[in-house]
C-alpha positions in Angstrom: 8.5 -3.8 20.6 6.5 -2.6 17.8 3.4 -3.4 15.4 4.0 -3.7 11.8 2.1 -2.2 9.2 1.0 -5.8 8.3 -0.5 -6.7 11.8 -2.2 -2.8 11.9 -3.7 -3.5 8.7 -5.4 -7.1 9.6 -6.4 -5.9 13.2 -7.9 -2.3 11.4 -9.8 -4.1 8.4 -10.8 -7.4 9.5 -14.5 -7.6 11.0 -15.1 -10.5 13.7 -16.7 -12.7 11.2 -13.7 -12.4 8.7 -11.4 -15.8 8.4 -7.3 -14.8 8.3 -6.5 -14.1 5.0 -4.3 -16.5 3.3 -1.5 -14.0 2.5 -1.0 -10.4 3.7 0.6 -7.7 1.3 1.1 -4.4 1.4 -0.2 -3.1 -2.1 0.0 0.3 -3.9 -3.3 1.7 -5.9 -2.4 3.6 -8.9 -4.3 6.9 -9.5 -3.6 9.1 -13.1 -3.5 12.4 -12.8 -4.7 13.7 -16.3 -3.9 17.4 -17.5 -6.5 18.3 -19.7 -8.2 21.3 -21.8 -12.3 22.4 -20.8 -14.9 24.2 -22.9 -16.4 26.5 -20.1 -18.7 29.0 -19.6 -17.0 31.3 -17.0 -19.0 34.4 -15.6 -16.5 36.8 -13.8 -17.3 38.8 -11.0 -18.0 42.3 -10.5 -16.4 44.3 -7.5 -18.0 45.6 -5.4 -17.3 49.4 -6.2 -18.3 48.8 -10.1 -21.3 46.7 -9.3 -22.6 49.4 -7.3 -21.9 52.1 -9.7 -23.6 50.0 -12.5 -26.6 49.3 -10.0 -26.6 53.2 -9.1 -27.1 54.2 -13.1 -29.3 51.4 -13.6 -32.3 53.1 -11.2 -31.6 56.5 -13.1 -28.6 58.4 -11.4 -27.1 59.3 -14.4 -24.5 61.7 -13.8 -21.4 61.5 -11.9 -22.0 64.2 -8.9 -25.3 61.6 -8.5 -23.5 58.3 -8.7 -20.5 59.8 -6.3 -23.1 61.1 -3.3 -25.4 57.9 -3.5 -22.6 55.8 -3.3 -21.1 58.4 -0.4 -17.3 58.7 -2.6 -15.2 61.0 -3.6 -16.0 62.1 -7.3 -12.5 61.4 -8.4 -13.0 57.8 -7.5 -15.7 57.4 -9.3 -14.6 59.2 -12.1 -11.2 56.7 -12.3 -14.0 54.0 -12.3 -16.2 55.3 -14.6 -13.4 55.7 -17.3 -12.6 51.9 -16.9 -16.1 50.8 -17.6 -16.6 52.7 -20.7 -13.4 51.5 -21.9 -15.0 48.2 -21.7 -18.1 49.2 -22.6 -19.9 48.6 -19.6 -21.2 52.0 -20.0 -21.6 55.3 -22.2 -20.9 59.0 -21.2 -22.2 61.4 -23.4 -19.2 63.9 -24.1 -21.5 67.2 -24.3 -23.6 66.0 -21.7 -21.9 63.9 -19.7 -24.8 61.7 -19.1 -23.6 58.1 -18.4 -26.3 55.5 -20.2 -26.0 51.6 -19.4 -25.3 49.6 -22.2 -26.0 45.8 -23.7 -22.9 44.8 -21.6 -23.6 46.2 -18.4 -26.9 45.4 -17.6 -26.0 41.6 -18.4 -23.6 41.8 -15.8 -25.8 43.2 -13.2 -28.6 40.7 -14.2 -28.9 37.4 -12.5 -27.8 35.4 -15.4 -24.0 37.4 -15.2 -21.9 38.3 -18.0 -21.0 34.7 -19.2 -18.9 34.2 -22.3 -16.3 31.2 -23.2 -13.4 30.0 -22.5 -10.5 27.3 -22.9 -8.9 26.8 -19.6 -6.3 23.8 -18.6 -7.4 21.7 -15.3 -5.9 18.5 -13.6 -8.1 15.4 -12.1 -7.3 12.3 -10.2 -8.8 9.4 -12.0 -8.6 6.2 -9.9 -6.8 3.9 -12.4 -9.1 0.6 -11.5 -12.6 1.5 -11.1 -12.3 5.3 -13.4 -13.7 7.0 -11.2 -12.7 10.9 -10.0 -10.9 10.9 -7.0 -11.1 14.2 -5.1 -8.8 12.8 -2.3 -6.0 14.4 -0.5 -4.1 11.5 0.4 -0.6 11.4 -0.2 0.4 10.3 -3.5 3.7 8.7 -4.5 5.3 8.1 -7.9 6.5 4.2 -8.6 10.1 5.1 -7.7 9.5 6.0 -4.0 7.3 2.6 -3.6 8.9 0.3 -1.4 10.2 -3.3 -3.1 8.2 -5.5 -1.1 5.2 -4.0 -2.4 2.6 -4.8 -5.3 1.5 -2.4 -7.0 -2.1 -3.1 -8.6 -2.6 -3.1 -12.1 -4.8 -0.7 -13.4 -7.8 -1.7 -16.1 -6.6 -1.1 -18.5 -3.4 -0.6 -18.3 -3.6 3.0 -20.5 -4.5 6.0 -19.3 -8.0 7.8 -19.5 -9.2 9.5 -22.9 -11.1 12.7 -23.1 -14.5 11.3 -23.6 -14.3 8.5 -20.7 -13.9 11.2 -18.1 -16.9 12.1 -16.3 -18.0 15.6 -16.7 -19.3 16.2 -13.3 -15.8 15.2 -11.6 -13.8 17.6 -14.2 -16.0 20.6 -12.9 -15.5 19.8 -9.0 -11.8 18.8 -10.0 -12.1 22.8 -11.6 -13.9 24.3 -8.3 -11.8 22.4 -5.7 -8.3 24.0 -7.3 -7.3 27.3 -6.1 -7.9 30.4 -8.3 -6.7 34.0 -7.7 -9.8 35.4 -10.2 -13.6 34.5 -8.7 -15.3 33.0 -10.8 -18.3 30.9 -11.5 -17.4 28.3 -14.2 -19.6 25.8 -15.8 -17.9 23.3 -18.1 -19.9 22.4 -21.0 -17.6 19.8 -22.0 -14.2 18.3 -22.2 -11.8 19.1 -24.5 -8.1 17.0 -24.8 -5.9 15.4 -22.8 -2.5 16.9 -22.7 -0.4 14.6 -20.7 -0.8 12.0 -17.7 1.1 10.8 -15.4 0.3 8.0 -13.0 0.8 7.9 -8.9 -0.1 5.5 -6.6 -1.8 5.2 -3.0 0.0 3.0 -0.6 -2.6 0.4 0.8 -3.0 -3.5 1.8 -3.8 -6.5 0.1 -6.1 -9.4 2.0 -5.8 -12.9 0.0 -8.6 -15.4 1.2 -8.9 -18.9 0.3 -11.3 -19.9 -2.1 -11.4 -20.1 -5.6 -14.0 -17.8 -6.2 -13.7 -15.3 -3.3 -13.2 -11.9 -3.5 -10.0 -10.2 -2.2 -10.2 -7.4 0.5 -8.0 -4.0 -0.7 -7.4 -1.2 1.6 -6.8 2.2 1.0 -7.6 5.5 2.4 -7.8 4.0 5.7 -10.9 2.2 4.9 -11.9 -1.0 3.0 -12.9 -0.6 -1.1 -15.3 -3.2 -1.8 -15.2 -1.8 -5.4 -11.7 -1.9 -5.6 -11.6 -5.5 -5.3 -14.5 -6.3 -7.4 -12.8 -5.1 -10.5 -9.2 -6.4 -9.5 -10.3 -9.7 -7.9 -10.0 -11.8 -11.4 -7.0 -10.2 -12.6 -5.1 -12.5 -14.0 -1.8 -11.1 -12.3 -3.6 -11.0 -8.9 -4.8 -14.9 -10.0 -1.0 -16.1 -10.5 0.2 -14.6 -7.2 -2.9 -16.6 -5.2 -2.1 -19.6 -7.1 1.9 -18.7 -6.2 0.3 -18.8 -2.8 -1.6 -21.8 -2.3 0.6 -24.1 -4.1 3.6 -22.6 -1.4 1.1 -23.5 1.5 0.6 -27.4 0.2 4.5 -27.7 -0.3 5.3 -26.7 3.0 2.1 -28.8 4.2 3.7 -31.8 2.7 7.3 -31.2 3.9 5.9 -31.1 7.2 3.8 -34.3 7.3 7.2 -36.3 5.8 8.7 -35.1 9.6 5.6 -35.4 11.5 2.5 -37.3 11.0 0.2 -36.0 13.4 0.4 -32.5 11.7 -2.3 -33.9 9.2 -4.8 -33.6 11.7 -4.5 -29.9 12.5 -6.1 -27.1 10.8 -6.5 -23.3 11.4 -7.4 -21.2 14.5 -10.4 -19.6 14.8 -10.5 -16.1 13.4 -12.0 -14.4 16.8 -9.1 -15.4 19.0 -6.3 -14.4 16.3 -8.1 -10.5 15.9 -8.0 -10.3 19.3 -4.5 -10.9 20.0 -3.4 -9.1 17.0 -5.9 -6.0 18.1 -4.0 -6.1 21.4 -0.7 -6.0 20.2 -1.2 -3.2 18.4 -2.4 -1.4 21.6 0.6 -2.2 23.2 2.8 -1.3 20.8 1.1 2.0 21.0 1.3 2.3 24.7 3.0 5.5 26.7 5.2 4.2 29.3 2.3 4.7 32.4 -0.1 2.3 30.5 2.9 -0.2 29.0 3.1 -2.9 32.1 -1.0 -3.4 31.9 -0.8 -3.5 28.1 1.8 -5.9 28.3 -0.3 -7.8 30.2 -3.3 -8.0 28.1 -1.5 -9.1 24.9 0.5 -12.0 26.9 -3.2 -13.2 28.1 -4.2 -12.3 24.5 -2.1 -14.3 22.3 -2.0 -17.3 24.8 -5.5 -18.1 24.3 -3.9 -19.2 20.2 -1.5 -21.2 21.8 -3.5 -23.7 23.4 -2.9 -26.3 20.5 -1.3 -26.6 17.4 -2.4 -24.9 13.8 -1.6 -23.6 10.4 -0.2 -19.6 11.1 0.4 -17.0 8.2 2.7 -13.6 8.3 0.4 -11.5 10.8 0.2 -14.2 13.3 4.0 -15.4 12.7 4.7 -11.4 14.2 2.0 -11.5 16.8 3.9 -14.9 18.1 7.7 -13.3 17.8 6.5 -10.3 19.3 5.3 -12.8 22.1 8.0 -15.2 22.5 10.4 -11.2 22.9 8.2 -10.6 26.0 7.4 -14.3 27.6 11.1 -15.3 27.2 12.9 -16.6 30.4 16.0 -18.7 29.7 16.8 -19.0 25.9 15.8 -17.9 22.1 16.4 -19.7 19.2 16.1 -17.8 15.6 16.8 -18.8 12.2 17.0 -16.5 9.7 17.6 -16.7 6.4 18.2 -13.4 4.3 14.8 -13.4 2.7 13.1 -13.5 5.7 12.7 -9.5 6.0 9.3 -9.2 6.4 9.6 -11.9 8.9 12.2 -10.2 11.0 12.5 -6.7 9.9 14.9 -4.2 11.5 12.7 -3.6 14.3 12.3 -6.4 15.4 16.4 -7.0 15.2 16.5 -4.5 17.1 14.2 -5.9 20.1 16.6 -8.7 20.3 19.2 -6.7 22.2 16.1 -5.9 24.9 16.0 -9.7 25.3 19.4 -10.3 25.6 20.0 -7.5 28.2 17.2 -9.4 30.5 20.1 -12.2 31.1 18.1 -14.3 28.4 20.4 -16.6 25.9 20.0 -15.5 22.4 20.9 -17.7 19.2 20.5 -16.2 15.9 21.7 -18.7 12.6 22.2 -15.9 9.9 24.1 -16.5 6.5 27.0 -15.3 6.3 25.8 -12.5 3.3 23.1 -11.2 5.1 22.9 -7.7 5.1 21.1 -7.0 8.2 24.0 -7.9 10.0 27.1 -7.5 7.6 26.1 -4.4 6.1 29.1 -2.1 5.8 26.6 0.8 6.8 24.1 -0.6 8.8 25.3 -3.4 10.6 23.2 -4.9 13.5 26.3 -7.0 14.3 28.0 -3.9 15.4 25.6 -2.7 17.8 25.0 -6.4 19.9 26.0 -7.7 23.1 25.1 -11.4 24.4 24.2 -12.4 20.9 25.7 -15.4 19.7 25.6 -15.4 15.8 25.8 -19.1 14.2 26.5 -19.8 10.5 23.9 -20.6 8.2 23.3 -21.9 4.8 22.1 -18.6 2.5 20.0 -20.5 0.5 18.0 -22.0 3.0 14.0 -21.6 3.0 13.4 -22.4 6.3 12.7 -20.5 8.9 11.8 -19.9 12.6 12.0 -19.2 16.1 12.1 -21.5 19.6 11.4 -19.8 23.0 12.4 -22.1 26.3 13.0 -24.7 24.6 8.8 -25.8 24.2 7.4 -23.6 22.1 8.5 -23.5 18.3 6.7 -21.7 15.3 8.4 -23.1 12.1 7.9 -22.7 8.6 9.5 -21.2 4.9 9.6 -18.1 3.4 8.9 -17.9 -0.4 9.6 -15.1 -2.9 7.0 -14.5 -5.5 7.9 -12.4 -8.2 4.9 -11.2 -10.6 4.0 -8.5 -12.9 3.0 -6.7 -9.8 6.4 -6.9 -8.5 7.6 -9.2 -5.8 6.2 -9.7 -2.6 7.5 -12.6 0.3 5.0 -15.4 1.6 5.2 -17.1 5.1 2.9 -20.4 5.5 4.0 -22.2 8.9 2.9 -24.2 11.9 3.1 -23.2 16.0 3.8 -26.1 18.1 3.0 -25.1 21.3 4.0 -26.7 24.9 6.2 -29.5 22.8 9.7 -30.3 24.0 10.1 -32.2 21.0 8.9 -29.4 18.6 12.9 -27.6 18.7 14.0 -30.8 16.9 11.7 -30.3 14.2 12.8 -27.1 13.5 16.8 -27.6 13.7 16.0 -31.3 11.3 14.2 -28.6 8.5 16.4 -25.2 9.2 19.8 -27.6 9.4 19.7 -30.6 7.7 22.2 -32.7 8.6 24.5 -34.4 5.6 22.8 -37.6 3.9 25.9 -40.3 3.0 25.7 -40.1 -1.2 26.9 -43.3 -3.5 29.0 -41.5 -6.7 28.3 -44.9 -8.9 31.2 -45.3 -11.8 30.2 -44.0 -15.3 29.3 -46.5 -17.6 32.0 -47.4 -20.9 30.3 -45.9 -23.9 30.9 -48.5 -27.3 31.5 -47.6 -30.7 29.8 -49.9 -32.4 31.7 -49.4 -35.8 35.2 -49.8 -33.5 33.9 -53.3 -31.4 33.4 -54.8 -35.0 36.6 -53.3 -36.0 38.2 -54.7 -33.1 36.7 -58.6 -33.5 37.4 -59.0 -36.9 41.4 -58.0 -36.7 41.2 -60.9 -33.4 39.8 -63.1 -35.7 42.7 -63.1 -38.7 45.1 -65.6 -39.0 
């Protein structure tokens, strides 16, 4: 019995006052990660040996037996040394005298300023792709090939990468002093030079819809909620289409409903508190150690059954919270239809539960199409590995789905696949009907609708005018 990512991600984000969001996605934030050239200012750092030395002639030692006993080295060592820095011209040695003199160079590297001088040097920098911003970040990043299919993937604005002068200085130097560098040195970038390449990468994170027209969206990422993220990707018109793809799925399976059942036009959604709770718990269960599982167990039954105390409106997280529910409260027999785009729905884990129910002596039913690859799979067939599961035929192109737990409590609804420039992503809008005998009928009269008697009425005799004429006149000649 396990939590999906969905149901962690609306039990860790949502705050008690938060409604259920209309629609629950899991959503990928891209990030560009620029290769550019600096202008810098770098000033290098002495060791410690030649520091000294220079320090040592700059108060007036001036010869090498001098240098070698303040220092306490051998005079060999200091000679090697000595040689160096006048090569660089750190230094001068007088070759009669052998007096060693600072020059220009050496006491600028001493002083507190350094010896600066510039540079062109090559960095890389995260630039979050919506708001601009650096991003200094060391969550994993994953190019748009390793993504996941049912996931959307945020546009960025705008959709090209960064130039050179819309990066922000300041992030381009920590982006500089947060990489790894064999030489020390301190670096000051005076400013940004060209971008040589980009290539873009993308966070893996959730996606909240909430009703309303005008209401913000809530984005996770990082762990943590991005208020700024969904201010500039709220009125996206991509993000736009999928809400509207949404709500107009919502009202058609609204209206389907109220053709069956009247009474459904009185109901209306839980309230939010309940819902966290049970989800919250759930999740605590799910993570559980095998001491602690019986009392968790426990908890999310007395959890979720204060949301089944009448009937409402459900979405994606709650639709798991329920199954999860109706796998653990089962006693005689489980109903499930599932059509093949129902995998966020009834993912493999959750397939997998199923044998744990039907090894408790409970009667499991599971309508599948007969092309569903989460049972007929050549390689990874559930079929295969099932015992007291009776499989029943189902129509593959059929939208609705749902489960029935002891014959009283349903949760039925349909599964919609919107496709965007985002990518695609799978909406459930449905209805629990709790404590109803009648509610299983329901949800055989949508998921298998029985055959409807059809009157083929004859084709009507097209005329040629020109040929009727035709016709009359020859019927009229002597």
């Amino acid at each position: 019995m396990l939590a999906t990512e969905i149901v962690r991600g609306v039990a860790a984000h949502l705050d008690d006052g938060d409604e259920i969001p209309m629609a629950t996605f899991t959503s990928a934030v891209p990030f560009f990660l620029v290769r550019l050239t600096t202008i810098c200012v770098e000033r290098r750092e002495l060791g410690v040996f030649r520091e000294f030395i220079l320090r040592a002639i700059q108060i007036g030692l001036n010869s090498l037996q001098d240098v070698a006993g303040f220092l306490g080295v051998q005079c060999a060592d200091v000679q090697v040394e000595l040689e160096e820095l006048s090569k660089e011209l750190f230094l001068s040695i007088n070759a009669q005298s052998k007096e060693i003199r600072l020059m220009e160079k050496g006491l600028q590297a001493i002083s507190a300023v350094g010896l600066t001088y510039p540079s062109i040097r090559e960095a890389a920098c995260i630039v979050n792709g919506i708001t601009r911003r650096m991003d200094l970040s060391s969550e994993e990043m994953l190019p748009r090939r390793k993504i996941a299919a049912e996931t959307l993937v945020l546009p960025a604005i705008p959709a090209r990468a960064p130039r050179a002068d819309e990066l922000e200085l300041s992030g381009v130097k920590s982006a500089i002093l947060s990489s790894r560098s064999a030489a020390k040195r301190v670096v000051e970038v005076s400013r940004v030079g060209r971008v040589l390449r980009t290539s873009i990468l993308y966070v893996v994170g959730h996606l909240f819809l909430r009703r309303g027209a005008h209401t913000m969206p809530i984005v996770s990422v990082n762990g943590s909620v991005n208020t700024e993220l969904a201010l500039h990707v709220g009125a996206h018109p991509a993000l736009q289409s999928v809400k509207t793809a949404v709500g107009r799925h919502e009202q058609s399976v609204k209206r389907a409903l109220y053709q069956r059942r009247a009474a459904l036009r009185s109901i209306g959604f839980p309230q939010a508190q309940q819902v966290l709770t049970a989800l919250a718990s759930l999740v605590t269960f799910a993570d559980s150690t095998d001491a602690s599982k019986s009392l968790a167990q426990q908890d999310f039954l007395a959890a979720s059954s204060s949301v089944l105390k009448a009937p409402h409106w459900i979405g994606l997280p709650e639709a798991q919270m329920l199954l999860m529910r109706a796998f653990c409260s089962v006693q005689t027999t489980l109903v499930i239809f599932m059509p093949p785009d129902t995998k966020s729905l009834f993912d493999l884990n959750a397939i997998d539960a199923l044998q744990i129910v039907a090894d408790r002596g409970v009667k499991v039913k599971i309508h599948v199409a007969e092309d569903d690859e989460r049972f007929f799979s050549s390689k990874k067939s559930a079929r295969k590995k099932m015992r007291n599961v009776e499989l029943m035929p189902l129509n593959s192109e059929q939208k609705w789905c749902g489960f029935c737990w002891d014959s009283k409590s349903v949760v039925v609804g349909a599964n919609k696949s919107i496709g965007s420039t985002m990518g695609r992503c799978e909406s459930f809008f449905g209805v629990v009907l709790p404590n109803d005998p009648q509610a299983q009928e329901l949800l055989f009269s949508l998921a298998m609708p029985a055959a409807v008697p059809v009157t083929i009425k004859k084709k009507k005799l097209k005329i040629d005018p020109a040929l009727a004429t035709k016709q009359l006149r020859e019927r009229r000649r002597p």
